[in-house]
N, C-alpha and C positions, 0 to 999 in steps of 0.2 A: 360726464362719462369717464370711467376709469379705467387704463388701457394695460394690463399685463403683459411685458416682451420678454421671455426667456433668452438668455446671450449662452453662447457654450465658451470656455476656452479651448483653441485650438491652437495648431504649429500654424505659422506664420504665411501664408499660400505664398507665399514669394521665396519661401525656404524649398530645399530640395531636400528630401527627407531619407532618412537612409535605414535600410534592415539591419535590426542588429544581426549581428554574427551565427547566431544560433537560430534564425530565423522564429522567434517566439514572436515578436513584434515590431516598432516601430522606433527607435534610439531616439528618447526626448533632452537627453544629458544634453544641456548649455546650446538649448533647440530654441528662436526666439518666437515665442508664441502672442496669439492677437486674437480678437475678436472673429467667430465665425464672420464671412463676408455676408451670407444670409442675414444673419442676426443683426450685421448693421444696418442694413437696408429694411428690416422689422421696427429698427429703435428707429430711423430715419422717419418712416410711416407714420408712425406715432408722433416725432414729434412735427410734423406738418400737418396734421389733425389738432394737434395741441393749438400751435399759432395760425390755422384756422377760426378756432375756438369752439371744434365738434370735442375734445377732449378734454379733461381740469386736471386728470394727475397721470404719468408713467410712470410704471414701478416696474422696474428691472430684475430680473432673476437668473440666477445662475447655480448651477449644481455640480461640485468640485471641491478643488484642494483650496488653501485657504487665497492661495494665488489669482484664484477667481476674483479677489476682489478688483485686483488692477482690469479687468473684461468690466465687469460693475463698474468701475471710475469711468470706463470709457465712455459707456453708456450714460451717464449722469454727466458728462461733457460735452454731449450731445446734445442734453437736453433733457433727460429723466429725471422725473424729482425725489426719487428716493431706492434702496437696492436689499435684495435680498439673497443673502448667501446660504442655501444648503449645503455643509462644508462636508464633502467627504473625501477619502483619498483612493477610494476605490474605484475603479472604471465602473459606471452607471448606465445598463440599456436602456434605448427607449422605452419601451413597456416601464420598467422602474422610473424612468423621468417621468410620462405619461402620468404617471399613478400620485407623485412626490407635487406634480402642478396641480392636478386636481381638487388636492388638498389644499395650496397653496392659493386655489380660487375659489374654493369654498369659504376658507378666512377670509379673502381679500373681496370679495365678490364684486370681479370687474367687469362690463359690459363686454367687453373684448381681449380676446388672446392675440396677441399679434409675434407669429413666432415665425422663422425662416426656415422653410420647405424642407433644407437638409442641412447636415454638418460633414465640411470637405475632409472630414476625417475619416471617418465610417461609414458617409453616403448614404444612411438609412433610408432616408427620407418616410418616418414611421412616426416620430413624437406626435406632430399636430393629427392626424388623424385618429392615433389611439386614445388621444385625448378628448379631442371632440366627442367618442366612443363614449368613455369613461364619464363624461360631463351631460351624456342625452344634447349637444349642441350643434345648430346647423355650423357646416363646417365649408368654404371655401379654400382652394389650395390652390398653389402657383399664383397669386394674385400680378397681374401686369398693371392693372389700375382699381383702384378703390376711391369710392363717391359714397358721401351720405346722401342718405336720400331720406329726407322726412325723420321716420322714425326707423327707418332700415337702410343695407347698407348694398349698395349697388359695385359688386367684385368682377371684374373682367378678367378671363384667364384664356391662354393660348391652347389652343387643342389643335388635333391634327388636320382640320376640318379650317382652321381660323382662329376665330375669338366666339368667346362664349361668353353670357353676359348671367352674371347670376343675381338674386334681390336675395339679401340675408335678411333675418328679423333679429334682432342682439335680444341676450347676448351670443354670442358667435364664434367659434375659431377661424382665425385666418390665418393662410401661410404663407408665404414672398416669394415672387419669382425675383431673378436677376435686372429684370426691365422694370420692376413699379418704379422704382429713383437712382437717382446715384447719392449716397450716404453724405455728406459732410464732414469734414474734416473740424475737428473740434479749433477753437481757439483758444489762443492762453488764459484769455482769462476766464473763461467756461473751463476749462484746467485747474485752474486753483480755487473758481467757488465747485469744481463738482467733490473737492476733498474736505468740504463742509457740510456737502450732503451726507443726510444719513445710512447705510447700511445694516441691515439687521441678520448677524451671523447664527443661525440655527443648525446643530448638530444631526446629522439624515437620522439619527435614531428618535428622535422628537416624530416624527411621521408614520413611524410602525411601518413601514414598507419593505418588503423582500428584495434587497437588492443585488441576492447569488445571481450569478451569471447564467444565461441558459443556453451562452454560445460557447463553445471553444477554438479559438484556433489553432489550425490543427498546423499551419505552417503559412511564415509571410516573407513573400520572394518578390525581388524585383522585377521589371516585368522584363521580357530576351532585348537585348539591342536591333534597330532594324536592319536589314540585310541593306549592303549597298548596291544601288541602282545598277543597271546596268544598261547601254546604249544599243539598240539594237538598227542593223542595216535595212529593213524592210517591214512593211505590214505584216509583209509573209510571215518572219522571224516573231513578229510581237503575236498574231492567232497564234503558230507554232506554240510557242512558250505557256500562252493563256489555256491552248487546250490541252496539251502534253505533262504541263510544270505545274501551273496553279490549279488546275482540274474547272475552271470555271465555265469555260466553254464546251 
């Protein structure tokens, strides 16, 4: 079984990220950027299917600037055995990722998409879904736990009810919640064979895909500071406040 994990590059979630001045966007100048956290916990998935022995190959993918490929090494330090760069330098929406994978698993035609529910960048949480679309494929999302089963794949996801148990038939999209694992941290020398593995860099015009923008943003602001606390003498005082101040009473 051959398992597809798309990785995005993002700013570092441990970075504090700042607006630039003119409020167009997001200041990525000398930003230390990493692997979506979704996306590790997608290549993580895979590769514990692998050294179960439900999977024989992960092939990595990513869609960006050429910098992507250091996201791809990660990935292949992990455990992937080979990586694929759509290099472009233009911000790419999901609907265009959607469309650029599609293609990319029509080549590759792997049993399973294994990609992370969203990117802490933009928050979409839209690729896997459009895709599954795009591909006619049963599609699981938020997965907490994933089981083969036979010849299908038994996906647990948290809903607001509980757990929901769902039976896929592959091939499949799936998408990562926070709880299926915690990622692995590569070691050194999974470091230096993963920059023997190979990657294959394809320019996004090789794909025919529409990649104009169909968003704008119209303005990106920090969000207000919180008000500080205040001590109040009595219940009386805190109804007072809730029904007078905050209107919620």
């Amino acid at each position: 079984m051959k398992v597809l994990v798309p990785v995005k590059r993002v700013v570092d979630f441990n970075v504090k990220v700042r607006v630039k001045a003119d409020g167009s966007g997001v200041d990525l100048a000398n930003v230390k950027m990493s692997m979506n956290p979704f996306c590790e916990i997608a290549v993580e998935e895979a590769v514990r299917l692998k050294e179960k022995g439900v999977v024989s190959e992960i092939i990595a993918v990513s869609i960006g600037p050429i910098q992507s490929q250091e996201t791809i090494r990660t990935a292949l330090a992990m455990g992937a055995d080979r990586g694929i760069l759509v290099q472009t330098d233009q911000n790419v929406e999901p609907l265009a990722v959607a469309k650029i994978l599609a293609k990319i698993t029509a080549e590759e035609n792997p049993e399973i998409v294994l990609l992370g529910k969203q990117a802490i960048d933009d928050d979409s949480n839209q690729t896997g879904q459009m895709l599954a679309a795009l591909l006619d494929w049963p599609q699981g999302t938020f997965a907490s736990e994933l089981v083969k089963d036979g010849d299908h794949l038994l996906l647990t996801r948290e809903i607001d009810g509980g757990l929901q148990t769902l039976k896929l038939s592959v091939p499949a999209v799936i998408t990562t919640d926070l709880r299926l694992n915690e990622p692995r941290y590569a070691s050194l020398p999974n470091i230096m064979k993963a920059k023997r593995k190979p990657i294959d860099i394809k320019p996004i015009d090789e794909f025919g895909v529409d990649i104009t923008p169909r968003l704008e943003i119209v303005k990106t602001e920090e969000p207000a500071g919180r008000k500080a606390g205040v001590i109040l003498e009595s219940v009386a005082d805190l109804v007072d406040k809730l029904k007078n101040e905050a209107g919620v009473i």
